[in-house]
C-alpha positions, 0 to 999 in steps of 0.5 A: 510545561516545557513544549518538545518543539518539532517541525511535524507530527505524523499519525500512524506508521504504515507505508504512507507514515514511513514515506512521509517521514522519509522525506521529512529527514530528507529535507530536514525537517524535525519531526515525531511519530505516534502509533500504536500498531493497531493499523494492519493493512500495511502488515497485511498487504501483499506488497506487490507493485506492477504497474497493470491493472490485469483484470482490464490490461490498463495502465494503473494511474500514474504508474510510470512516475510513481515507479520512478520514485518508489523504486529508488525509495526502497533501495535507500531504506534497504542501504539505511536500515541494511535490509533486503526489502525489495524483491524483483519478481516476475508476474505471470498473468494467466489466461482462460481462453483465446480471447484473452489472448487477444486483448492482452496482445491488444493491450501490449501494442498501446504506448501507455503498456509496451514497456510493462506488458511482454508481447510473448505469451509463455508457458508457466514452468510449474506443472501445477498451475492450470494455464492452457492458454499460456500466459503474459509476462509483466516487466517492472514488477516486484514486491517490497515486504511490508511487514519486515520494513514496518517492523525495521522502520519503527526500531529505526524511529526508537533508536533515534527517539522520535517514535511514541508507542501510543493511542493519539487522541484527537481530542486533546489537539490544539491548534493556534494560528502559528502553530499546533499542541498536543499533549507535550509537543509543539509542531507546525503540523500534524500530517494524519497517516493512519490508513482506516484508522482516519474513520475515527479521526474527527478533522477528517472522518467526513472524508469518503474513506470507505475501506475494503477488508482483504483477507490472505492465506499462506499456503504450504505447497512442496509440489507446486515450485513457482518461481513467479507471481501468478495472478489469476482467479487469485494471485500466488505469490512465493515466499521461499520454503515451500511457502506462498501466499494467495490473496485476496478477498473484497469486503466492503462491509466488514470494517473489522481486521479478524479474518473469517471462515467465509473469507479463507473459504473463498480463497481456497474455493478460488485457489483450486481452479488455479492449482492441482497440487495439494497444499496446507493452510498455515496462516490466515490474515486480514486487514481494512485497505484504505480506499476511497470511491474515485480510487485516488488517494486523500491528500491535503489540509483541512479546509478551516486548518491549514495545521492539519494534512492528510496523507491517506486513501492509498487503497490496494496499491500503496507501495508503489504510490506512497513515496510521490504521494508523501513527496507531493504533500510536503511539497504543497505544504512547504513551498505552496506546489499545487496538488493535482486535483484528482488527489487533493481533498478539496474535490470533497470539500462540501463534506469537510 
């Protein structure tokens, strides 16, 4: 049989496949998607970037380059595919007392945070929100909608047919020391994008993704006019029409995408010590993040293959980190660019 010959196959089309095949078509490379869309963390995220952790007010890692990168990333997909995915929103951050006042104006004195932490505490126009103590504006912030660039993203790859709709089998690779087969296809190398989904693959599985279940709500609430992101006990993020979502719940033991009782339960519990308005649940989601211990992402080849990569692991903040992640690793992979060590999978090699 006839091998369809291609640069790179990519496993799994969330934030980290999209990205990768990004840069793919920027540099030129050939390449075919699988996926079979049983990856919900990506269509589930909030999708906000900000570049502060807020329970802490530190500096999320890398912040500043990974922002650089995706900002300009999104705004090409949006010119490629004619879409708005990019939604510059302000976050609010409220506070429950002097004391975390303080440490905010503390924190927003450090150079690492001056340009992302407003040094003016500021009312919250909703009436509806419990914010006694004011709160801190962020800068640099936003939320890209994941669900609505997937689902344009995977039209893109079936109009120019290089995506197939189906389960990849790990199984049935095959791998040569020029080069990698499966089923009908031909690549240098296969890249693994498949977020929790890497627990079933058998080159990487030994990697500690541990995957953290997260669980959102989207409320209707006609009374509570937001025109921010606030994060408190939860975060609430407008959608338009009277629709927000409110998100999220941490299970590190339910490896399941279901959404459950005690999860909405939780939410809702939170919710009302954030909002006096009343509201109606009309949606409820779940999804398995990729997160590793460390909380840094899982990128690299296999120890005994050089064929097989992983782009993985981008936890809770993928949208700001997936497009310099996919950058990094088609650099290593096509001009020998070390990895940065906190990223790079040897740091797990005694388990690979």
């Amino acid at each position: 049989m006839t091998k369809h010959k291609v640069d790179y196959m990519i496993v799994g089309l969330g934030l980290a496949g999209i990205a990768f095949a990004e840069e793919l078509k920027k540099q030129h490379k050939s390449f075919v998607v699988f996926e079979n869309g049983s990856q919900t963390s990506s269509l589930v995220a909030g999708g906000m970037y900000n570049p502060v952790i807020l329970k802490r007010f530190t500096p999320v890692w890398n912040a500043k380059e990974q922002l650089q990168i995706a900002i300009p990333f999104y705004k090409d997909l949006e010119a490629k595919l004619a879409a708005n995915f990019d939604q510059a929103i302000a976050i609010y951050r409220t506070f429950k007392s002097i004391e975390e006042q303080n440490n905010w104006f503390v924190a927003s004195d450090k150079p690492a945070l001056q340009e992302f932490m407003d040094p003016e505490l500021v009312d919250v126009a909703s009436k509806a929100v419990v914010a006694p103590y004011k709160a801190g504006k962020l800068h640099q912030t936003g939320r890209i909608k994941v669900k609505d660039l997937v689902k344009a993203y995977r039209e893109h790859l079936k109009e120019e047919d290089c995506l197939i709709d189906a389960t990849f089998r790990h199984e049935n690779v095959i791998t040569w020391d020029s080069h990698v087969e499966y089923l009908n296809f031909q690549a240098e190398r296969i890249v693994f994008c498949e977020g929790n989904g890497l627990r079933q693959n058998r080159f990487f599985n030994k990697l500690p993704l541990n995957g953290t279940k997260g669980e959102l709500i989207t409320i209707h609430a006609p009374d509570l006019k937001l025109n921010e992101v606030i994060k408190s006990a939860v975060f609430i993020m407008p959608l338009g029409d009277d629709l927000y979502k409110v998100g999220a719940t941490f299970n590190w033991s339910d490896k399941s995408n279901e959404p459950t009782e005690e999860g909405k339960k939780e939410l809702e519990e939170k919710l009302r010590t954030v909002i006096n308005c009343p509201y109606e649940v009309v949606d409820h989601e779940a999804g398995v993040r990729p997160t590793t211990g460390d909380r840094r992402p899982l990128i690299g080849v296999h120890p005994d293959n050089s064929r097989l990569a992983v782009l993985n692991g981008l936890g809770t903040r993928g949208v700001m980190i997936a497009p310099l992640m996919a950058k990094k690793l088609f650099q290593y992979l096509e001009n020998n660019v070390a990895l940065d060590k906190d990223i790079d999978i040897t740091r797990f090699k005694s388990k690979l």
